[in-house]
N, C-alpha and C positions, 0 to 999 in steps of 0.2 A: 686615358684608356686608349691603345692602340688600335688600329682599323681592325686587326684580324680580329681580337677580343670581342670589339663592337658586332661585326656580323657572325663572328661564332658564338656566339652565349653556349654557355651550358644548358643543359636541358632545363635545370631548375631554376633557370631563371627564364624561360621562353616563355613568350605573351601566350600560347596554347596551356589550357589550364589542364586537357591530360596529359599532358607531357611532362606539366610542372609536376603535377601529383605524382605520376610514375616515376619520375628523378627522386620525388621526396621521400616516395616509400623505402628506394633499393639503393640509389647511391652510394656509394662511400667515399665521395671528393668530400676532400677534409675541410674544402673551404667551403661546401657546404652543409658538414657536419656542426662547424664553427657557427656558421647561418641559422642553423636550424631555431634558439627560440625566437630570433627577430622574425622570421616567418612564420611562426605559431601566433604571432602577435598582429602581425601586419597586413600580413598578404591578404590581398581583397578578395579571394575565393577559402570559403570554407571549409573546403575537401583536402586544399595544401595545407591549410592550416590543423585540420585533424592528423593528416598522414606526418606532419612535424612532430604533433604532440604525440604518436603514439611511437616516435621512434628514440625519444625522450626520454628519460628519467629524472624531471627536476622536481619536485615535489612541489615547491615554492610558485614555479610557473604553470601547475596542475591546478591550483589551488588559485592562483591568480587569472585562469581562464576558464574553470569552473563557474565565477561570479561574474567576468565582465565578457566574455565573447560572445559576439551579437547573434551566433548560430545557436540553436537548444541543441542538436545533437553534438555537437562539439564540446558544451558545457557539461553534457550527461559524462561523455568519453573521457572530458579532461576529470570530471569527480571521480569516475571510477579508478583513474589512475591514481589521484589523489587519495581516496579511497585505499585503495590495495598497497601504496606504497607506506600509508603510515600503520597500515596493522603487518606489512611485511618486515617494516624498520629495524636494523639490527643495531648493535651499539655504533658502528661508524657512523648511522642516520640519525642517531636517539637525539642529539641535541635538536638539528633542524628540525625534524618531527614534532621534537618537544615546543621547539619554536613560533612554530606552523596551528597546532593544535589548540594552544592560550590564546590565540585569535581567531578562528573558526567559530564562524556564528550557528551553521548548519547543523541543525538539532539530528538530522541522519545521520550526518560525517560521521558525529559523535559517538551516533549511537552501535554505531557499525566498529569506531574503536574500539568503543568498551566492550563492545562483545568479542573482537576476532583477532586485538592487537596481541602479538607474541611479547609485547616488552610491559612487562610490570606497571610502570610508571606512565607509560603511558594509556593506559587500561587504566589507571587512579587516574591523571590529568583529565582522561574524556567522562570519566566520571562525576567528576567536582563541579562539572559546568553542566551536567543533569540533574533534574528534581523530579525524574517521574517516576511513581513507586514503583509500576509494573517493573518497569526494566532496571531498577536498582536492586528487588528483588529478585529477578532472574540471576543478575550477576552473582549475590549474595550466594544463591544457589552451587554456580557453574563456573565462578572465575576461577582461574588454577591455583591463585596466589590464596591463601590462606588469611595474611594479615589484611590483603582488600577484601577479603569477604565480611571477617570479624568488625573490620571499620565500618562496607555499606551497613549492617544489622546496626550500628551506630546511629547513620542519618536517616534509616526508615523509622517516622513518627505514628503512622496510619497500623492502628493495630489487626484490621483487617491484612494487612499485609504483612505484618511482622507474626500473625499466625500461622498463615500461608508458609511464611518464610520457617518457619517451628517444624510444622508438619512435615514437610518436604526434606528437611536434612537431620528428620529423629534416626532414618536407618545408614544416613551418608556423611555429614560432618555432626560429630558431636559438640564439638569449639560452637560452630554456627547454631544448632540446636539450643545448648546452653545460654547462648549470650543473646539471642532471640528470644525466650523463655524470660531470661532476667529481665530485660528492655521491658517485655510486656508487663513483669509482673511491677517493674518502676513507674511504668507509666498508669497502670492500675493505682497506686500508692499514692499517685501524684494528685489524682483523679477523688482521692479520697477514699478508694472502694476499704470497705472494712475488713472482708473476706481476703483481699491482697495482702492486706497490715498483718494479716493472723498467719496466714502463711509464710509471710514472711519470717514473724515471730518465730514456728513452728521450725522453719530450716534453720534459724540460730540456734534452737534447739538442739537438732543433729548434727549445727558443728560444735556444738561445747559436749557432746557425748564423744564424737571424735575425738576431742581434745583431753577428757580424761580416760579415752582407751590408750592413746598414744603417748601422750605430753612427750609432742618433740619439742626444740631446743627454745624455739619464736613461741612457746607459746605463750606465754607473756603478753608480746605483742598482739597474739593472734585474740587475746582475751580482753585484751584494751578498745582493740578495733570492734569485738561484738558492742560491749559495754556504749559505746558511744552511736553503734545504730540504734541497740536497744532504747538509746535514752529518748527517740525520736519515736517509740512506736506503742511507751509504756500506758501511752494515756487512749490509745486506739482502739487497743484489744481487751478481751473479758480478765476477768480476775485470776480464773483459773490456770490460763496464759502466763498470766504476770508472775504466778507462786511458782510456776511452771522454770521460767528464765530466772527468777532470782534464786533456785534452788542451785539449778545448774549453774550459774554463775558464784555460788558460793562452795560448792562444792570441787569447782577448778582452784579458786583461790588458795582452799584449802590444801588440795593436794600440792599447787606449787609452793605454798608456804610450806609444806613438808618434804619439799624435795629441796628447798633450801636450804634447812634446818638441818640436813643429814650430811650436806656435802663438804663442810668445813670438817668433822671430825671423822672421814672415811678416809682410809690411806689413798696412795697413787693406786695400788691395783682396784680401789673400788669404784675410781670415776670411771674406768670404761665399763661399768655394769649397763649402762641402755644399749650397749653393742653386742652383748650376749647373749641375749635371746637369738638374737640374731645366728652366733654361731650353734648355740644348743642344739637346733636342729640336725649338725653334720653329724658322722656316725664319728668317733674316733679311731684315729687308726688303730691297728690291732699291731703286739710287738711280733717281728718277722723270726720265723723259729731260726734258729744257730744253723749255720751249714755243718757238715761233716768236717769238716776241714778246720772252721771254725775254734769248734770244741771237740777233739777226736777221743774217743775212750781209753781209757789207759791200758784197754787188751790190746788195741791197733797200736797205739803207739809204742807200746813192748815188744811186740811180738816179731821174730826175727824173720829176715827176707827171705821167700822161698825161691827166688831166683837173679842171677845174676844180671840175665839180659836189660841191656836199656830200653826204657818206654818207648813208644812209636812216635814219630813225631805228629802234633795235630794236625800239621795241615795236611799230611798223605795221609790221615782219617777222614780229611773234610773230603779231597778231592775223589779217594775211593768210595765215600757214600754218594757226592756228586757221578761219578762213572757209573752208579748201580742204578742211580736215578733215570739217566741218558739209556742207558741197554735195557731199563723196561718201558720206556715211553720213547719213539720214535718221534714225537714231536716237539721234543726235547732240542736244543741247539748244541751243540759242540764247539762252538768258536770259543765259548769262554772258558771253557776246559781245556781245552786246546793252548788257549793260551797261559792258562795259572802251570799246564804241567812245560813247558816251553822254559819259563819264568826261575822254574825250580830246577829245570836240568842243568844249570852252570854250580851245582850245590852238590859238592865229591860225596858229600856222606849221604846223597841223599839218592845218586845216580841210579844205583838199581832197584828203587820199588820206581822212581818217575819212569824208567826206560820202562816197567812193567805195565803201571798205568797206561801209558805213549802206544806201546804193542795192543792191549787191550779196548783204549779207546780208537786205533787204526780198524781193529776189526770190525767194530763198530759198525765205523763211517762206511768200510769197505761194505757190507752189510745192508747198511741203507741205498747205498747206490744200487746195489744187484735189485733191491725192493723197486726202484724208482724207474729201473730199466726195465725191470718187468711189467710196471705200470703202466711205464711211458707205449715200450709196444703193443699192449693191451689198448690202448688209447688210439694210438697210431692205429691198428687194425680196424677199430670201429667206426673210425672217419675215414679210413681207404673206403672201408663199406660203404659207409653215409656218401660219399662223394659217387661212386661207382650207382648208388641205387638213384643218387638226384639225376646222375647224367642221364641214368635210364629212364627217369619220369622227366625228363626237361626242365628240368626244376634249378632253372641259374642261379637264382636266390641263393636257393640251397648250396648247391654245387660252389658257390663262390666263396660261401662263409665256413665250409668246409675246408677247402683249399687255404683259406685265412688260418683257421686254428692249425692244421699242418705244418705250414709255414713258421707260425709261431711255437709249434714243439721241439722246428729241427733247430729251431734259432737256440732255443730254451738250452738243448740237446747235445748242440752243439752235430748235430745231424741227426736222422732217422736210422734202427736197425737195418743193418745191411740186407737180410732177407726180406724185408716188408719195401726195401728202394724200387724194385721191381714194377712190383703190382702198385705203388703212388704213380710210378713216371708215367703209366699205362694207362691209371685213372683218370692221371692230369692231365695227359694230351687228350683223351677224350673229352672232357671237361672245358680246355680248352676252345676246342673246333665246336661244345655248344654256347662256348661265352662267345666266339668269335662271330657264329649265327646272330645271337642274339642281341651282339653291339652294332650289328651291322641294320636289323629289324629294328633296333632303337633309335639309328641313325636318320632312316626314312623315319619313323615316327617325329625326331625334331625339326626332319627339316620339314615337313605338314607344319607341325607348328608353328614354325618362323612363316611360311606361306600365309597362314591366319594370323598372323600378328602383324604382317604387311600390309595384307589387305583388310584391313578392319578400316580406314583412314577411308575407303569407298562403299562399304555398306551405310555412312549417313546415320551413326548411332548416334545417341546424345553419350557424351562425355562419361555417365554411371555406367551405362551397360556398357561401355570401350571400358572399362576399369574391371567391370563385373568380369568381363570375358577372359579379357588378362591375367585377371587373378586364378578362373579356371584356368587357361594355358600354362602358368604358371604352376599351380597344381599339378598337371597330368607331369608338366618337365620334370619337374622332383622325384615325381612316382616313377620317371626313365631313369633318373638317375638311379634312385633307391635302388632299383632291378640292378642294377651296374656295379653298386658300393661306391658309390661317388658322393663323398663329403658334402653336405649342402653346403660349409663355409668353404670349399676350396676356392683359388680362383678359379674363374671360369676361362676356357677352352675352347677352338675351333666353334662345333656350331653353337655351343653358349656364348660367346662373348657376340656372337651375332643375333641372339634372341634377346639378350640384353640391352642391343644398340637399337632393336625394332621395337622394342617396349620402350624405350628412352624416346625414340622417334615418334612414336604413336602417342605417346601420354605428353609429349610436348606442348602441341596446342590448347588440348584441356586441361594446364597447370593453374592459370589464370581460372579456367572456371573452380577447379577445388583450390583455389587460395582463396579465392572469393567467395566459398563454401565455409572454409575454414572461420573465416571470417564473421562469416555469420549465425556459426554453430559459437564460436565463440563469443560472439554478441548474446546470441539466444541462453547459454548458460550464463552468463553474466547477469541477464534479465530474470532466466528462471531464479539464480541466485538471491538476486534483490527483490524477487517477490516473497521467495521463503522468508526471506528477513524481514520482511513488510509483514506477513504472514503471522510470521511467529508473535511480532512486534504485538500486531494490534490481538492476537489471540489471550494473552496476559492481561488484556483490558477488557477485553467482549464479555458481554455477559447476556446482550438478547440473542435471542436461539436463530432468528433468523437471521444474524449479521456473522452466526459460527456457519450456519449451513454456507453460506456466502465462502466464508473462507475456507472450507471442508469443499465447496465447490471448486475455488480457486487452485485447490492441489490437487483434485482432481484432474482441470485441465492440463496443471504442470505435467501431472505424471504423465497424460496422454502426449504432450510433448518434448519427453524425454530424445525422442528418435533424433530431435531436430540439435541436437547437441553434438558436440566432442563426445564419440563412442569411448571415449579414455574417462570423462567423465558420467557417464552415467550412472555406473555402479555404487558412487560416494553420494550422486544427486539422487538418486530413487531411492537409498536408504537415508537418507536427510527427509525428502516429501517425507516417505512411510510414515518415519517416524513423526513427523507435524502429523500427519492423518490420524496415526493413534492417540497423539495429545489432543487435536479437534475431537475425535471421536469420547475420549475421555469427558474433555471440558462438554461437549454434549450430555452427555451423560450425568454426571452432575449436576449439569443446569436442571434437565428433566427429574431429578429426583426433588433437586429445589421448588420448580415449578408445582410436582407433585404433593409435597409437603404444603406449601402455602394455599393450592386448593381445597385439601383434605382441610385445611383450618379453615378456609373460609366457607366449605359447605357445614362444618361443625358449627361457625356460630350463626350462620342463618336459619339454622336448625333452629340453635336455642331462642333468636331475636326474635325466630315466627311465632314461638311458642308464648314468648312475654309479652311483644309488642301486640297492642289494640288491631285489629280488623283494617283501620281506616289509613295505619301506617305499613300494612304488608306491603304497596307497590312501591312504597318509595323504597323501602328497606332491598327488597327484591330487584329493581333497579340498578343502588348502591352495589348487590354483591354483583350483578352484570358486569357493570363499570370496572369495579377492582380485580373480574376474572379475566378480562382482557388486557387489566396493565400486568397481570404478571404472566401475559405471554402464552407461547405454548411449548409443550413438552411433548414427551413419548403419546405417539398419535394415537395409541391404544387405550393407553391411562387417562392421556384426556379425552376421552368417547366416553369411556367408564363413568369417567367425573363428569362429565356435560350431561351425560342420563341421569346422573342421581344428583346433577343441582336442577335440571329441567323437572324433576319430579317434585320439585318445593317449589320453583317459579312458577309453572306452568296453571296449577291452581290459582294464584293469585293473580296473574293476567286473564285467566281466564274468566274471575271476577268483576276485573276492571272492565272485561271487554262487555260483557254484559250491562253494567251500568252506562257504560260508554253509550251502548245502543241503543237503551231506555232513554238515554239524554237526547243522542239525535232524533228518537223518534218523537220526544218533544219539541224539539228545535225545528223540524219539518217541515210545519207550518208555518214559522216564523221564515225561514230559509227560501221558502216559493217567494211569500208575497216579498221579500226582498229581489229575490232572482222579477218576478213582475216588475215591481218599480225599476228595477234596473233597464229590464225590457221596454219600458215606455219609454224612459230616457234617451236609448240606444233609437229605437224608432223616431221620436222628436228628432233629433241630431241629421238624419237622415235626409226629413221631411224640407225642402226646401222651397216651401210656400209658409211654413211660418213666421210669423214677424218677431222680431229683440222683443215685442211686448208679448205677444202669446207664450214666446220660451220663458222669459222671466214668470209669467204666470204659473206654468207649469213647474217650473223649479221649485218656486213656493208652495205647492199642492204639493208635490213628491218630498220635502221638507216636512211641512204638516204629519203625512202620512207615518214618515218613517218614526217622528218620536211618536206618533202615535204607537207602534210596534216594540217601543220599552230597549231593555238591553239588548244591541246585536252582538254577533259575532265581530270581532275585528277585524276579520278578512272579507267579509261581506259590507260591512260599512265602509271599507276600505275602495269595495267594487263602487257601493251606488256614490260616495263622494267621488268619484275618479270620472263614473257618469253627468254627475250634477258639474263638476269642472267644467266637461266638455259642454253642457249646454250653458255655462257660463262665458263661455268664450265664444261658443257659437253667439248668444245673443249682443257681445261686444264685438264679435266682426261686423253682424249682421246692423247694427246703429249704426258704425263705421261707415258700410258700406253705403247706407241710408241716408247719412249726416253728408258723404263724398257725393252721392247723386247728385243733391239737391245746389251744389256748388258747379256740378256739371251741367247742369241740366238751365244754371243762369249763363255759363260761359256760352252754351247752345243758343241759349235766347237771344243774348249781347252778339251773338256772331248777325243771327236773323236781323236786327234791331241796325245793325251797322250797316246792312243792303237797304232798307228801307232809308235812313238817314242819309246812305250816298243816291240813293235813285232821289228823292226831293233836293237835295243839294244840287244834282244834275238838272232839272228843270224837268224830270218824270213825274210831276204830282206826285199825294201823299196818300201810299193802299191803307187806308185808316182802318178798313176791317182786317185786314191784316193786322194792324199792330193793336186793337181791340183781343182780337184773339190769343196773339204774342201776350198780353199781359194781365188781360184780365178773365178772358176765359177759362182757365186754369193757373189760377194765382200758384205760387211757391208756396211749399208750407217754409219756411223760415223768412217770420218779416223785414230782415235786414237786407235779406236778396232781392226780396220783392220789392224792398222799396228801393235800390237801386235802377230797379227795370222802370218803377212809377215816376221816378226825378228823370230819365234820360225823357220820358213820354211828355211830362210836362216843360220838357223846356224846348223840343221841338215842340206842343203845343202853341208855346207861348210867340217861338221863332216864326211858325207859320202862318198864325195868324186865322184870319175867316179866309182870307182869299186865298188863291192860288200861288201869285206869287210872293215871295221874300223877298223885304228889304236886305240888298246884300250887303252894303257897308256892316248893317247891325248882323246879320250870320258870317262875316268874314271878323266880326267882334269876337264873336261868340266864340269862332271857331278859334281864335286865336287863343280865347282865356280857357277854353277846353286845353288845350297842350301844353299851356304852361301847365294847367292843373294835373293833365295826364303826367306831365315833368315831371311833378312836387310827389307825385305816386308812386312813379317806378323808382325815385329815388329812395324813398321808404322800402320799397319792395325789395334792391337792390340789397339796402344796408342789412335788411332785414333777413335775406340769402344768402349774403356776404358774395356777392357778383361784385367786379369791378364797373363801375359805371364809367361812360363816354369819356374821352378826354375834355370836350366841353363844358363837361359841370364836375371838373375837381374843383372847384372853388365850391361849390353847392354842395357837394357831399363833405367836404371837409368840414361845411359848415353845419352840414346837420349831425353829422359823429362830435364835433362841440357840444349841440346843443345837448344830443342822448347823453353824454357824459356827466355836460352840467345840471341834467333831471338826478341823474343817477346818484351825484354827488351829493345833489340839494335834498336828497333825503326820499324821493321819491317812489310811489310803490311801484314795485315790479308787474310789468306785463304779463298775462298769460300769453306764452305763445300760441296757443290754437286761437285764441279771439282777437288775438292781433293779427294772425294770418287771417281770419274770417274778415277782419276789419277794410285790409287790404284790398282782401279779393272783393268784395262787394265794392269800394272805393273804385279800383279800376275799371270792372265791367260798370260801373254807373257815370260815368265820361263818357260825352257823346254830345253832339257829333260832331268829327273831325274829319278834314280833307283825307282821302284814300291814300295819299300818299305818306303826310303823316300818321294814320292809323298803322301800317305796314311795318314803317319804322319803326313805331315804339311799342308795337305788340312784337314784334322782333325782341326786347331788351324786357320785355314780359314774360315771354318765351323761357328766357334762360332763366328765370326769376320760379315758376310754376314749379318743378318738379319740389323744390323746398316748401310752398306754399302750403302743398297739397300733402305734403307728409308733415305736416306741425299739424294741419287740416284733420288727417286720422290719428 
């Protein structure tokens, strides 16, 4: 690629994507014309790649970007083109098309085919790969083609449809009517119906009576072909039937066995007797009487000549009746008399009657001219007038078109009479000097014009009303013209070719906005389009009335958006809606009588079921017909009022029944309903009460319990309340243990904290506050004896440590103190493993050993732990260690610490 190439790109290929798009829309570089599907395809903006495809005609690459371009509006744009190319296809596209089509998955594409393709075959092809009745029916209906209509009546099985299809073309195709008809009455037959078989029977009938009015040449054949349906339909129908077909069946034989019997011994002239009825009918001709000439009488032909002269010749009889014809009818031509006596003047014998004729028909023609000049200046006089009376009224119209026919007489005339040249030339210069005012008043009049067509670019219009304005200026110029006699198709002139260039100049900037109008009016009917067809589509399948008003609403709004279209098409698109609007309004209309029928039947037999059924089945029964009047919808808003008053005059008693007993029942149930609603009330209150104990609620529960069977059957929705109340103080009384059960574990940790100051003050050489630790454990024992006696073993072995006196042996309390911490050790490692905390790096050899031992409990068979009383086990194990140096206590209530929040949740 050369430098220049590289910094000049063409437009359509600039990294600016309106630039690209505007190259793609209008170009016409062929290289890229050439370009154009690889950038439908590629190009990473969407807008170049639509403006490709829609300047395209490939069908293949319409179809190919319909289903894979990653844009939807580019997909919708490339189907429509797709779309409209294969129903416009003519034989040069029929094969692609055909090609294109056998793979199309798109049940629309199809469908859009078979309804609007101009080519045969492919109207069959979109068809073949459809199976839905409505629209194989419509086709059946409306294709143009004759043998695809007879074929779809072939593939409709749905005899709902194939009656549809009956009805609809009894006054339009008889072929379709027929062969719809037969289908149904086949598939009756097939079905087993009896009533089918007999009719069937019945029409074999009327054609073996045909067959012996006619006996044409097949019949024979025609008589074999009954014979062998009959043999399939003998054992179906009544007897009467049967005697019926084999009558007529013997009485065909008959006659052909006697039509063959005759025809070996009848001459040639007697085989064409079946062709003579035929001719019998004409009249014969009649024989044509003798001319004179012919057969002359034997007086004429005797009788001697009365004169010698020769006969005249015929054709100066013909032409002298032609002359007589001309001299009494003025509108008569002479050219071709003219020319026959011309023809015959080089004929000696013939010379003096043609030269008489020639003088005769001159006078003639002399004759009609003196007529045509008196006309003409009769003519001429009246528009000298007519021109002379416009001058006087100002009237240039007039005065011009006057002047025009003038002109046109002397041309005709070859001049005007010499006396009337006077008074024209006199007329016409005055006539003149008012055309000359008056082109001159016309002149200022355009050039105003052009001044508003200049400045229109600075009054700031929108783009419509610069078009609206124009199109008046353009108006009024015409109307100057008109006055003038100025050709609208002439060119234009002086100050037109300059009103032309200011309307050119003016409408220049808003082309882009009416392209881009165009554009959208052309989207918008595209869309209206596909709605109609949407429309139409689902209208042939609807049958609830408010999914028709939907679509009756839907063309509604099409029609109100007619305006927003190609004003070229609106006239074809508002008679398309119409007529959907009248087929919706139709299929309304039907459904409502539908509607109307099946209510009528179903207030008829709630009538009769109320009359039979017992008393205690009216509500269900009444119910029932509720239910079934709402699945068949609604109808005409007046007939059903009608029919709602006069099914509510059967319901309404009988609810009114129920509702009474109803009442009787709640007003037994009443009582029952309170003292529920009560016991619910006490419950909601307990739950409240937060000085109650787990044992007083549980008391309560079981008296509210008592109570209620006391109370026998409840309602379900009330037993539902007080069990939902009995929950909650179910749960309340297990919080409220919990929280009971957790105290009592807090409430040692508090103690063990106190117990650990006393322990370090006599460790320190502070004496021992004994009433202190009297009160710490026995003045308010714990209620749980496992705690408590944690508290009693730490008391007793400072007991034992202190002794009576005062001081401690310290060797035996630095004993002491030592087997306390291994033992505090041996705890937090349980505690640990039992939390799943990492313990110290010091005692991974201890913990490894004690995850062996839990293993080999585990293994050897042994029972499982509770967790809550293993953690209970724990926690009383540790607060019962005591006493230990402060700095060890610190330490290993530190690795306690992380161990607790697990403790105390296995705890609750």
């Amino acid at each position: 690629m050369s430098l220049f190439s590289r910094l000049f790109k063409p437009a359509w290929q600039s990294a600016d994507v309106s630039k690209r798009t505007a190259a793609v829309k209008s170009a016409n570089d062929a290289e890229l014309l050439s370009a154009l599907p690889s950038i439908a395809t590629t190009d990473s903006d969407a807008s170049v790649r639509r403006a490709a495809v829609w300047r395209m005609d490939d069908l293949g690459l319409f179809a190919d970007r319909s289903r894979h371009d990653a844009d939807e509006r580019l997909r919708n744009d490339a189907r429509k083109r797709f779309v409209s190319g294969l129903i416009e296809a003519g034989p040069q596209r029929l094969a692609e098309a055909e090609r294109l089509l056998r793979v199309e998955e798109d049940p629309s594409v199809l469908e859009a085919v078979a309804r609007g393709a101009g080519e045969a075959s492919l109207r069959r092809l979109a068809l073949e790969r459809l199976d839905r009745p409505g629209l194989l029916a419509d086709c059946a209906l409306a294709d143009p083609d004759a043998e695809i209509r007879l074929w779809l009546v072939e593939r409709i099985d749905a005899e709902s449809t194939l009656k549809r299809v009956m009805d609809k073309s009894r006054k339009t195709d008889k072929r379709v009517h027929k062969a719809a008809a037969a289908k149904l009455e086949q598939l009756a037959m097939a079905s087993g119906d009896a009533d089918a078989k007999r009719h069937h029977a019945l029409d074999l009938c009327t054609r073996m009576e045909a067959l012996l009015h006619e006996l044409p040449a097949d019949a024979a054949d025609q008589l074999s072909a009954i014979e062998a349906d009959w043999s399939g339909l003998r054992e179906a129908v009544d007897e009467s039937t049967v005697r019926r077909v084999d009558g007529l069946v013997g009485a065909v034989h008959s006659a052909l066995d006697a039509i063959d019997g005759k025809l070996p011994a009848e001459p040639a002239a007697t085989a064409e007797a079946p062709s003579q009825p035929q001719q019998s009918t004409e009249t014969p001709a009649e024989p044509t009487p003798a001319e004179p000439t012919q057969a002359p009488s034997p007086s004429q032909s005797d009788a001697p000549a009365e004169t010698t002269e020769p006969a005249p010749d015929p054709r100066i009889a013909e032409l002298r009746s032609q002359l007589q014809a001309v001299a009494a009818d003025d509108q008569l031509a002479t050219a071709d008399l003219s020319a026959a006596l011309d023809a015959l003047s080089d004929d000696p014998d013939l010379a003096a009657p043609v030269a008489d004729l020639q003088r005769r028909l001159g006078k003639i023609e002399l004759g009609r001219r003196a007529k045509a000049r008196e006309a003409a200046a009769e003519q001429v006089q009246a528009l000298i007038e007519r021109l002379t009376q416009a001058t006087s009224d100002q009237q240039a119209v007039e005065a011009r078109a006057a002047i025009t026919e003038l002109e046109a007489l002397r041309e005709a005339h070859q001049g005007l009479p010499k006396a009337l040249r006077p008074a024209y030339s006199e007329a016409k210069a005055a006539a003149r000097k008012l055309l000359d005012w008056q082109r001159w008043s016309n002149n200022e009049i355009r050039r105003r014009l052009c001044d508003e067509v200049e400045g229109l670019p600075e009054a700031g219009l929108h783009p419509d009303a610069v078009a609206a304005r124009i199109k008046e200026l353009q108006a009024e110029w015409r109307q100057v013209d008109a006055l003038e006699g100025i050709d609208p198709k002439a060119p234009a002139r002086g100050l037109g070719k300059r009103f032309n260039a200011l309307v050119f100049k003016v409408l220049k900037p808003a082309r882009p906005y009416f392209e881009k109008r165009a554009e959208l009016r052309r989207e918008r009917g595209e869309a209206l389009q596909q709605s109609a067809s949407d429309i139409e589509s689902k209208l042939a399948e609807a049958s609830d009335r408010k999914a028709i008003i939907a679509l009756r609403r839907g063309l509604v709004d099409s029609l109100r958006e007619l305006n927003e279209i190609d004003p070229r098409q609106r006239k074809a698109m508002g008679q398309r809606l119409r007529a959907d609007l009248s087929a919706v309004d139709s299929k309304l209309a039907e459904q409502a009588e539908q509607v109307e029928l099946g209510k009528r039947r179903l207030i008829a037999e709630l009538r009769r079921d109320l009359a039979a059924l017992p008393p205690a089945e009216h509500a269900d029964r009444a119910k029932q017909a509720q239910s079934r009047w709402r699945d068949l919808g609604s109808g005409d808003r007046k007939r059903d009022q009608a029919q709602w008053k006069e099914l509510r005059e059967l319901v309404d008693p009988v609810f009114s029944a129920v509702a009474d007993q109803r009442q009787a029942e709640q007003a037994e149930n009443k009582a029952q309903i309170d003292a529920v609603n009560a016991l619910t009330k006490r419950l909601n209150a307990a739950a409240k009460d937060d000085q109650l104990s787990a044992e007083e609620l549980q008391r309560l529960q079981q008296s509210i319990r008592a109570e209620l069977a006391e109370l026998g059957a409840v309602d379900r929705q009330l037993e539902r309340r007080v069990d939902e109340a009995l929950r909650r103080i179910d749960q309340l009384s297990e919080d409220r243990q919990r929280a009971e059960r957790l105290s009592a574990y807090t409430a040692l940790a508090t103690r063990a904290a106190r117990l650990d100051r006393i322990e370090s003050a006599w460790i320190a050489g502070s004496g021992m506050d004994k009433d202190a630790l009297h009160e710490l454990i026995d003045a308010e024992p714990l209620s749980d004896a496992q705690l408590q006696s944690a508290l009693v073993s730490r008391r007793t072995r400072l007991s034992e440590l202190a002794g009576e006196s005062d001081e401690a042996d310290m060797a035996q309390v630095l004993n002491v103190l030592e087997a306390q911490q291994r033992e505090a050790e041996a705890v937090l490692l349980d505690c640990e493993f039992f939390a799943g905390v990492e313990s110290p790096a010091d005692f991974k050899s201890e913990r490894m050993d004690l995850q062996v031992k839990r293993l080999a409990e585990r293994m050897g068979g042994g029972e499982a732990t509770d967790p809550a009383a293993q953690a209970a086990s724990l926690w009383a194990a540790w607060f019962a260690i005591g006493p230990l140096a402060d700095g060890t206590r610190k330490e290993l209530a530190a690795r306690f610490s992380s161990c607790r929040e697990s403790l105390e949740a296995a705890l609750n």
